[in-house]
C-alpha positions in Angstrom: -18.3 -1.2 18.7 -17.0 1.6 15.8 -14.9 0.1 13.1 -12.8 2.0 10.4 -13.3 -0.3 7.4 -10.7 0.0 4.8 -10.4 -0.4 0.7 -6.9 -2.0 0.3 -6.0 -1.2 -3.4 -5.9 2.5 -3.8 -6.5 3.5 -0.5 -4.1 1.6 2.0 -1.4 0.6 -0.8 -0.8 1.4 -4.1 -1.0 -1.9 -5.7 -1.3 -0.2 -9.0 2.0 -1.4 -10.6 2.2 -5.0 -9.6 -1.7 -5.5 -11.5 -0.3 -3.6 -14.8 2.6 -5.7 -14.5 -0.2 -9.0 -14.3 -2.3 -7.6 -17.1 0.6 -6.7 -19.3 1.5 -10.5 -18.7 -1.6 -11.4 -20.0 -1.7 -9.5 -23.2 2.2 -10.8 -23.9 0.5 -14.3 -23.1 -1.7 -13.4 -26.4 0.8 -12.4 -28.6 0.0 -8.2 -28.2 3.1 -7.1 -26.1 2.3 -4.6 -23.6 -1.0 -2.7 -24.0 -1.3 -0.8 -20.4 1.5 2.0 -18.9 2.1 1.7 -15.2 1.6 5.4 -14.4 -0.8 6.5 -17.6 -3.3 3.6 -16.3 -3.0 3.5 -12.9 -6.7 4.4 -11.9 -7.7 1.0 -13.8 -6.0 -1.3 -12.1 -8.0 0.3 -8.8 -11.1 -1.1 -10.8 -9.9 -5.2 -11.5 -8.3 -7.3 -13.3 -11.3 -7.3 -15.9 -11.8 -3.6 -16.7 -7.5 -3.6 -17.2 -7.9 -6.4 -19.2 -11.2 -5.2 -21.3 -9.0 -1.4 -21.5 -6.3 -3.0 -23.1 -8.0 -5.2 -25.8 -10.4 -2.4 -26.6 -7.5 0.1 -27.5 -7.0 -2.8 -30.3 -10.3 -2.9 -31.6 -10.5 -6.4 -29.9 -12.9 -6.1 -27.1 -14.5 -9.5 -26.5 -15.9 -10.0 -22.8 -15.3 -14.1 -24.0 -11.2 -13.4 -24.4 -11.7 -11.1 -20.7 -13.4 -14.1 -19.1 -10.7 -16.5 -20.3 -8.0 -14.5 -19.3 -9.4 -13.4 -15.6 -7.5 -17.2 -14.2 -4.5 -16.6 -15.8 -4.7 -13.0 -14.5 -4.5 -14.1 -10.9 -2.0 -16.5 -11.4 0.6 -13.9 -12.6 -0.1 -11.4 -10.4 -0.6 -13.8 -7.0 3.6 -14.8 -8.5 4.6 -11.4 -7.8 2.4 -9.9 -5.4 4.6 -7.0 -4.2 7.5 -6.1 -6.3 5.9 -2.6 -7.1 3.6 -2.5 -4.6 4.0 -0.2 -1.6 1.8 0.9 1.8 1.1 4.9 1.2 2.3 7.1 3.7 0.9 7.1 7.1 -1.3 4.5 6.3 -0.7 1.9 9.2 0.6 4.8 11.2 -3.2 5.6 10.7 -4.6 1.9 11.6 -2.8 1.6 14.8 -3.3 4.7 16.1 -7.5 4.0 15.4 -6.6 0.8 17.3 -5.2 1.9 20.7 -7.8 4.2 20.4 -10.1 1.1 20.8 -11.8 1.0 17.6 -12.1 -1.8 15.6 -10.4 -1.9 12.3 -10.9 -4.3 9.3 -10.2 -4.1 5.5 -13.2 -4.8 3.0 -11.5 -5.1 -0.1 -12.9 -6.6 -4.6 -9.4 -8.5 -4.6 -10.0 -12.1 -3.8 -9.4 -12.9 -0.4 -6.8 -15.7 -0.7 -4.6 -12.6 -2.8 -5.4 -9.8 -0.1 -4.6 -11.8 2.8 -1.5 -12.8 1.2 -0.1 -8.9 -0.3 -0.9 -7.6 3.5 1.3 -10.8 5.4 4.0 -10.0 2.7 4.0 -6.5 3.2 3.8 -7.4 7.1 1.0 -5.8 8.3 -2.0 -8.3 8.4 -2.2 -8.8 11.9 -3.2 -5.5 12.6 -6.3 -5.8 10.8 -9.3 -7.3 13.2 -11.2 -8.6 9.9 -10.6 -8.8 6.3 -13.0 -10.1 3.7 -12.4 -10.0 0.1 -14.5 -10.3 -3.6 -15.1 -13.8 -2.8 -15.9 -14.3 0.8 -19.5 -14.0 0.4 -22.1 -14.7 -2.2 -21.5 -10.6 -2.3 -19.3 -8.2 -2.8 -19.1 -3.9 -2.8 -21.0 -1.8 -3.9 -23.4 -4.5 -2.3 -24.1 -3.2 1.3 -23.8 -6.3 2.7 -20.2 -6.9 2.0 -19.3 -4.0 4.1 -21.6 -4.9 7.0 -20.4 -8.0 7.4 -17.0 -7.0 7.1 -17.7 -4.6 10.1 -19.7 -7.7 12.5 -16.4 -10.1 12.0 -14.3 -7.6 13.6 -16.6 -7.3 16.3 -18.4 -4.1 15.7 -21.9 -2.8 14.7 -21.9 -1.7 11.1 -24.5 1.1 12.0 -21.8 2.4 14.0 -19.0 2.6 10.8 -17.2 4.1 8.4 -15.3 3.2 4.9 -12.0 4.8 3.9 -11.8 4.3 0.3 -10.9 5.7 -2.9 -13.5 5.3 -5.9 -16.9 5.6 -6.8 -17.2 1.9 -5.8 -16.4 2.9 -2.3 -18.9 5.8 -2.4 -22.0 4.0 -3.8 -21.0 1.2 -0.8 -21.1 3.4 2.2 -24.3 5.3 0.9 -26.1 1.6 0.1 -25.0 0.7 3.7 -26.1 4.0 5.1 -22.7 4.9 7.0 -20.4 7.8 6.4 -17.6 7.4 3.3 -14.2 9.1 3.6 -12.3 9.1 0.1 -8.4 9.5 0.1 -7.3 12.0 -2.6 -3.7 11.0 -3.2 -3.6 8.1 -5.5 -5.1 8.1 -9.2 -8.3 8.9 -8.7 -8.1 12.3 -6.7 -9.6 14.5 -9.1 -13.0 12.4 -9.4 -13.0 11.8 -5.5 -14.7 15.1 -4.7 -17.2 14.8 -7.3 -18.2 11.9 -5.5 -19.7 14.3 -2.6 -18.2 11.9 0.4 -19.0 12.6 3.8 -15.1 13.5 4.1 -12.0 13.8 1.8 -8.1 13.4 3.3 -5.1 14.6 1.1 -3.0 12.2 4.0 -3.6 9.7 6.1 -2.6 11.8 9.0 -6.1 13.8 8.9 -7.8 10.8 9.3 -8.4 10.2 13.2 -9.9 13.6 13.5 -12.1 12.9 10.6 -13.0 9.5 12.2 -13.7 11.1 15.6 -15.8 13.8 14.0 -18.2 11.1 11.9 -18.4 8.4 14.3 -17.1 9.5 17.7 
C-alpha cells in the first residue's frame, strides 16, 4: 500500500531545454526572436509554459496575461513536435524507480504537464511502463499544489495516499505534500537546488541513489 509519487520535470528528467526551445518558438512566432537562454532560465521552464512565456514578454516591457493565454495552444503544439531532443532522465533516476518497485512499493508520477504530453515524453524516453499511475495537469478538475491531485494519483496505483510520499523539486511540490499531509523529499540537483532547502522538506537528496534509504526511513 506505500507509493513513491514522483514530479517528472525537474525531478525525474530535465525537461528544461526542450520547453525553452517551445517558448523561444513562440516568441519567434511573434516577431521577438529568442527571449529565454536554455541554461540562464532553466528553473522557469520547471514552473510552465505560462510563467516562460509571461518571463519572456515581461523582459520587453510587454507583459499582457491576454498575449500568454493566446499563446499557451501554440505552446504545446511546438513543444508536443519535439518532445525529447534536449530532454534527458537524470542520473539514477529509474535505477531509483525500479529498485522502490521490487521492493514492492508502488510507484506513480503526479506531474502540472498535461497528461497526453507526459505520457508521451516518458514512452519516448522508454520508461512508462514502469510507472503504476501517472496523472497529469489535466486529469482531474485539479491539479498540485491541490492535495487532491496527489491523492488520487497515489489510489490509481493501488496505494493509500496516507501511506505516501512525493519526490519533487519546487515549492509547488512542497506546498502539495504538506496540503496532503504526507512527507516531501526535494532533489537538489537541477535548477532549483539552492531554494530546495529553504523549503524545510521532510528530506533533501543531492542523487537519486539516497533515495530508498530516505523512503524506508519516512514511510517504511
Amino acid at each position: 500500500m506505500r507509493t513513491v509519487v514522483f514530479d517528472l520535470d525537474g525531478t525525474l528528467a530535465d525537461t528544461s531545454g526542450d520547453l525553452i526551445a517551445a517558448a523561444n518558438d513562440c516568441f519567434r512566432q511573434m516577431g521577438l526572436g529568442d527571449q529565454l537562454d536554455p541554461i540562464a532560465d532553466a528553473g522557469t521552464a520547471f514552473y510552465g509554459a505560462r510563467a516562460m512565456l509571461r518571463l519572456g514578454l515581461e523582459r520587453l516591457g510587454r507583459a499582457d496575461e491576454r498575449q500568454v493565454d493566446a499563446y499557451y495552444q501554440p505552446f504545446i503544439d511546438s513543444y508536443g513536435a519535439a518532445i525529447d531532443v534536449h530532454t534527458f532522465l537524470y542520473p539514477g533516476a529509474m535505477q531509483a524507480v525500479n529498485d522502490l518497485s521490487r521492493a514492492g512499493y508502488n510507484v506513480a508520477v503526479c506531474t502540472n504537464k498535461p497528461e497526453h504530453l507526459a505520457r508521451l515524453l516518458l514512452t519516448r524516453l522508454g520508461v512508462l511502463d514502469a510507472f503504476d499511475s501517472l496523472t497529469g495537469a489535466d486529469t482531474l478538475p485539479v491539479r498540485k499544489p491541490d492535495p487532491e491531485h496527489l491523492r488520487e494519483t497515489v489510489r490509481r496505483a493501488g496505494g493509500d495516499p496516507a501511506q505516501s510520499l512525493l519526490v519533487g523539486d519546487t515549492v509547488t511540490d512542497r506546498e502539495t505534500s504538506r496540503a496532503a499531509g504526507v512527507p516531501s523529499v526535494l532533489v537538489t540537483f537541477g535548477p532549483n537546488a539552492g531554494a530546495v532547502v529553504d523549503l524545510a522538506p521532510e528530506a533533501t537528496i543531492d542523487h537519486f541513489d539516497e533515495l530508498a534509504g530516505v523512503v524506508r526511513r519516512l514511510i517504511g
